[in-house]
N, C-alpha and C positions, 0 to 999 in steps of 0.2 A: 506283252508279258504273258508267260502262262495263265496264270489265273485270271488274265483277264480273256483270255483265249478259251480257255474252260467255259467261263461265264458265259461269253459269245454262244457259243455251241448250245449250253442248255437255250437259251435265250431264244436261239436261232430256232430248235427245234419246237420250244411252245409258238411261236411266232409265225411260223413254217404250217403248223396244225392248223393254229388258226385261219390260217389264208387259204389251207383246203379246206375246212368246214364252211368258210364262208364263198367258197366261192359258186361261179353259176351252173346254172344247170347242166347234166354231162349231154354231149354232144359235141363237143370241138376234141382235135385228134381221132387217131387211129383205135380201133374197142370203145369209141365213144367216151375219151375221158376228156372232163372240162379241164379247163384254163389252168386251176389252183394241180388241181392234180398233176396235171404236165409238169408244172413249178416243182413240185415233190419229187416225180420220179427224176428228171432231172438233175435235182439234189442228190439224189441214193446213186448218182452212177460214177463207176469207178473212177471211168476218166476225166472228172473232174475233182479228185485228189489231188490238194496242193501238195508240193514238195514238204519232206519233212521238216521241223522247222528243227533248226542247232540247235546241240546240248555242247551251253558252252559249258557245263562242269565236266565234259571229257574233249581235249581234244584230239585225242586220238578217235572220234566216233568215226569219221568218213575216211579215215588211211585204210587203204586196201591190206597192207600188210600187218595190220592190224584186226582187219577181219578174218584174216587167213591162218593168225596164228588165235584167234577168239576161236575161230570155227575146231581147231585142233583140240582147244581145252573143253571146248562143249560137248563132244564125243570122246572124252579121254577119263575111263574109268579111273585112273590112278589117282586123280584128284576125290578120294574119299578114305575113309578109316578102313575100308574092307578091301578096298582097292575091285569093287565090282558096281560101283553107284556111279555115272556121269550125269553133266547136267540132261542129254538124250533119255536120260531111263525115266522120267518123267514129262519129258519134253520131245517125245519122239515125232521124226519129218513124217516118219507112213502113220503116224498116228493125229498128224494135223497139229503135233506139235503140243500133246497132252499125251495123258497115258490110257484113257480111259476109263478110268477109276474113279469112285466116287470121291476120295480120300486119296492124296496121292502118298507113294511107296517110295522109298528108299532105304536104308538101313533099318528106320523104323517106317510106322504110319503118321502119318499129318493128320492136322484138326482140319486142312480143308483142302479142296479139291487144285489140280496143279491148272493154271492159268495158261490158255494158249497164250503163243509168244509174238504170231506176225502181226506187223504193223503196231506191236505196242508204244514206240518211240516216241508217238506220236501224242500220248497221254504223257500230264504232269506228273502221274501217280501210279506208280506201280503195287502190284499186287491186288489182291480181290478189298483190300482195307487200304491199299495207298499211303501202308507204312514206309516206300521209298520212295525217292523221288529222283531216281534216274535209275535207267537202265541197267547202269551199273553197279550203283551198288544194289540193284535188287538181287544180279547175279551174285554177290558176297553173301547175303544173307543164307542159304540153303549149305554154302560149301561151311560152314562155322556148326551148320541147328544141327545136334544130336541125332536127329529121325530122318534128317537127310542124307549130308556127305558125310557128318558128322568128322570131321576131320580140323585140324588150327592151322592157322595162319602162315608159322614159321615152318609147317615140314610142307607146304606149299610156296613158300619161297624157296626151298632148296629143291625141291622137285621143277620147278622152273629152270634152275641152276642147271642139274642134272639132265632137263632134259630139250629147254626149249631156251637156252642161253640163245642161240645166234640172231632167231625170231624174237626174242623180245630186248635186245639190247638194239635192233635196228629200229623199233619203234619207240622204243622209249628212253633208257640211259646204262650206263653200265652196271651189269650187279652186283650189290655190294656181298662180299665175303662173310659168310654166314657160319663156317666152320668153328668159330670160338662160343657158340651158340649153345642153351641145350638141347638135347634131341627133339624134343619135341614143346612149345610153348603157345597160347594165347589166351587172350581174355574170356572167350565161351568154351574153353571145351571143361575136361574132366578138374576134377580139383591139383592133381600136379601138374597139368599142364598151365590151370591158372598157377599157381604159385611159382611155377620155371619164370611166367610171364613177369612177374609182379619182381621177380628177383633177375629181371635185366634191366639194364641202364635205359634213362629215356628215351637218346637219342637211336639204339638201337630197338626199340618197341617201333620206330616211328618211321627208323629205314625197312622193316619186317612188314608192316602195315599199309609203306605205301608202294611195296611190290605188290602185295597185297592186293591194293587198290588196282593196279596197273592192270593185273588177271582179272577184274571185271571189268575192265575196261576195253580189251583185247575184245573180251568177249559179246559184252553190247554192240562193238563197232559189227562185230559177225550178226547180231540180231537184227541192228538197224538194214540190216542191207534184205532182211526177209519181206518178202512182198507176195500179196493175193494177186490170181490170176482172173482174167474172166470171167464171169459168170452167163448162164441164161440171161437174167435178169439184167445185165447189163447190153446185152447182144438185143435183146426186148426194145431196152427203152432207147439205145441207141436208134435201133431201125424203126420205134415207132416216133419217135420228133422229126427223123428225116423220112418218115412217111412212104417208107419202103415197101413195094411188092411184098406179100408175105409177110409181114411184121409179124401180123395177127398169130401166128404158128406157132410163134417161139415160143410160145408159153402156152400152157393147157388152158383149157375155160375155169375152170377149179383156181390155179395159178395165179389167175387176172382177176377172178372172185377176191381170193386170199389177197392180192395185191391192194385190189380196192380198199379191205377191211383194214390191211395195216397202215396206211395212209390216210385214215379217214377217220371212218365212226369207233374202230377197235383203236385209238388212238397209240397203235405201237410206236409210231415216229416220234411221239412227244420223246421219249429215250434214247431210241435207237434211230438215230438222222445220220444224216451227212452218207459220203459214200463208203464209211466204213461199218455203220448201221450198230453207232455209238456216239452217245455224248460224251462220251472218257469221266463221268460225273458219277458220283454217289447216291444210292436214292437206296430208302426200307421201300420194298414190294412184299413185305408181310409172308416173306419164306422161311417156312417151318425148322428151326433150329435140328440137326441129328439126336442131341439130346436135351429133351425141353429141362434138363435140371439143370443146365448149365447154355442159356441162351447167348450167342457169339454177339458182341456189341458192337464188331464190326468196326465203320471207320472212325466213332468216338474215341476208340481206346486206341488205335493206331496214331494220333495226330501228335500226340506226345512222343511215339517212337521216334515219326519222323524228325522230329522238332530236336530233340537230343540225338541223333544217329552223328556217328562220329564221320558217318560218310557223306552228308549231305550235303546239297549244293554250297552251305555257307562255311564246310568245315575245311581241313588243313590239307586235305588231298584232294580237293576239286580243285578243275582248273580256271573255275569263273571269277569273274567278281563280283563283291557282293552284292551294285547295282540288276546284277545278270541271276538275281537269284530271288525274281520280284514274289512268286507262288509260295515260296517258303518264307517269304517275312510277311506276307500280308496272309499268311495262314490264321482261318477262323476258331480257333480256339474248342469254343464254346458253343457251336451252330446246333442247339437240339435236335433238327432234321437228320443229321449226322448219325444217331443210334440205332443203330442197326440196322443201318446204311451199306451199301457195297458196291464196287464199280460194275458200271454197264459194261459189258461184253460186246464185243465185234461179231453181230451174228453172219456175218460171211464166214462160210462153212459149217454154220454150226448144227446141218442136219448131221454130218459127220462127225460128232465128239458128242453124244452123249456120255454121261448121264447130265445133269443141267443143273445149275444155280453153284454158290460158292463153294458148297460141301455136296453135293452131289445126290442133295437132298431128292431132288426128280425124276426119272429115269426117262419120261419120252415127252417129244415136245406135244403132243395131245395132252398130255398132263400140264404141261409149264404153262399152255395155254387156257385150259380147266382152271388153275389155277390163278389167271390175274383176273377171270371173266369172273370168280368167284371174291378173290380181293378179300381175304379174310384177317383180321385184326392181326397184329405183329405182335410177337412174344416180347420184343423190346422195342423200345420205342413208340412211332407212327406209320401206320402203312403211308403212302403216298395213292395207294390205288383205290376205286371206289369199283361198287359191285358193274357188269357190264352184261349186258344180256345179248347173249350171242347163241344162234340157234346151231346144233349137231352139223349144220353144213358151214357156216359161219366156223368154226372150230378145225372143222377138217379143211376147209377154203385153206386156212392161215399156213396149217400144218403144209400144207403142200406149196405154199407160196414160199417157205423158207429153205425147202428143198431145191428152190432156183436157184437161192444165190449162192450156191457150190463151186468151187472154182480151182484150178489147179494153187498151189503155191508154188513161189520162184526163189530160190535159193542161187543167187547167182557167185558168190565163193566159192573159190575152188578148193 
């Protein structure tokens, strides 16, 4: 089940720590790394990425014609109020699949920074608060918000109509005739579009909503199929377990310094494990709100979104069942850890997307790493982190060790 897959992972990764802290002294392998250490890097390498595991709430995720008509609407500006926002203008492939920005842009500005997107599939929770819980509908959420796409529901089921009937009646089912409609209606946008919404018949709210559904769903199956490429650091640890000529090269001395520290005494692995160098899990690391009059509470007040989203794995347009929807029934309520809380990020690539943390509160990873070695009390909540003494080389080691695991991304949709 998800959540217990979650669990595994944080689990894995304190567990994982401990077995390099304790293990023996370095001399076994290639740079001299002991036993536990091998065990670690190991773990960080790509090519032991299990397969994703199904969402059975969509099954359109792995139809290829399903990706190809997601990948059309995720570069398809018309899906917005201004007709010049696509899911790419915040999501952009030459931008690693972010924009940049501290604060992402669309119509308006966002309260928090846009979330790269590969290999997210792989987490039970989407977004930096994991107020969705599938792919898909996290793509819903932006095309509804005012400061995004800011656009409703209904003049994107006609715009489907209009424009991508043949690809999406092959994947999914025929479209219902929407012409006796009014022009424009749904539950979040302006006040008369709520009230158009409020003043149609159920059953047609519900055929509106689950085209609706369908368009994040197109669209996930185009996400799911996003994948990292190589890195250094995988080319490293591969050739150093198979104890290759040259190993030693592929990474600077600085690199394999930084390497050391994240694996070990700089305890970065306890979060950032496995080969995606993420526990897909929540944690407060005591990062400074944009505006302390208003501290973000992060994934305490998201659990309730989830929980009531009309799109979630337990509601009327998934295609699970409800035994298939174990992360959202055994969701924690009440976990105080939770406040001011936010998911752990995939640091592959992530020397390439600054600026850093949920709102972009950071701008360079010398900072982000200033930052946990210093561990300073949280505006909300409980930090997780304790103070860490790390000398100017120790800091810059790291800095440079996270610029290895830079790697092409693969888009293989056509």
């Amino acid at each position: 089940m998800k959540r217990a897959r979650t669990l595994t992972l944080a689990l894995g990764g304190a567990a994982l720590l401990a077995c390099v802290l304790a293990a023996g002294t370095p001399g076994a392998g290639a740079d001299g790394w002991s036993k536990g250490e091998l065990a670690a890097l190991t773990s960080l390498q790509l090519s032991t990425l299990a397969p994703a595991p199904p969402d059975h709430s969509n099954a359109q995720a792995r139809v290829p014609a399903a990706a190809m008509l997601g990948k059309r609407l995720f570069f398809d500006p018309r899906l917005s109020a201004n007709g010049k926002v696509s899911c790419a203008s915040c999501h952009d492939p030459a931008k690693q699949f972010q924009d940049d920005r501290a604060l992402a842009l669309g119509i308006g500005t966002t309260a928090r920074r846009a979330m790269p997107l590969v290999e997210t599939a792989r987490g039970a929770w989407q977004f930096w608060d994991g107020r969705k819980d599938s792919l898909w509908s996290q793509a819903l959420g932006p095309l509804e918000d005012p400061n995004e796409h800011g656009g409703n529901r209904l003049t994107y089921a006609r715009l489907l109509g209009q424009h991508y009937r043949n690809e999406y009646e092959q994947v999914f089912a025929a479209l219902p005739a929407f012409d006796a409609l009014p022009a424009a209606a749904g539950p979040n946008g302006s006040a008369a579009e709520r009230a158009a919404w409020r003043g149609m018949r159920e059953e047609e709210r519900v055929a509106v909503s689950r085209v609706f559904a369908n368009m994040g769903k197109a669209i996930a199956a185009y996400e799911h199929k996003l994948r990292f490429g190589e890195s250094r650091l995988d080319r490293y640890i591969g050739a150093t377990l198979r104890a290759e000529p040259g190993a030693a090269t592929l990474l600077t001395a600085s690199e394999k310094r930084g390497l050391r520290l994240f694996v070990g005494r700089a305890e970065c692995i306890s979060c950032h494990n496995g080969p995606l160098l993420s526990d897909q899990h929540f944690h407060n690391t005591g990062v400074p709100p944009r505006d302390a009059r208003a501290p973000d509470s992060g994934r305490a007040a998201a659990i309730a979104k989830v929980v009531g989203d009309e799109f979630n794995c337990l509601g009327k347009f998934s295609d699970a069942k409800p035994s298939q929807c174990q992360e959202l029934a055994f969701i924690a309520a009440d976990d105080p850890h939770m406040t001011g809380a936010f998911k752990t990020p995939s640091l592959r690539n992530v020397a390439l997307r600054p600026p850093y943390m949920h709102a972009g509160q950071i701008a360079t990873l010398d900072e982000v790493v200033r930052h946990y070695a210093r561990a300073p009390a949280a505006a909300l909540g409980r930090t997780e982190r304790k103070p860490m003494a790390l000398s100017e080389q120790d800091i810059g080691d790291i800095v440079q060790f996270l610029g290895a695991v830079s790697g092409p991304l693969i888009d293989p949709t056509p």
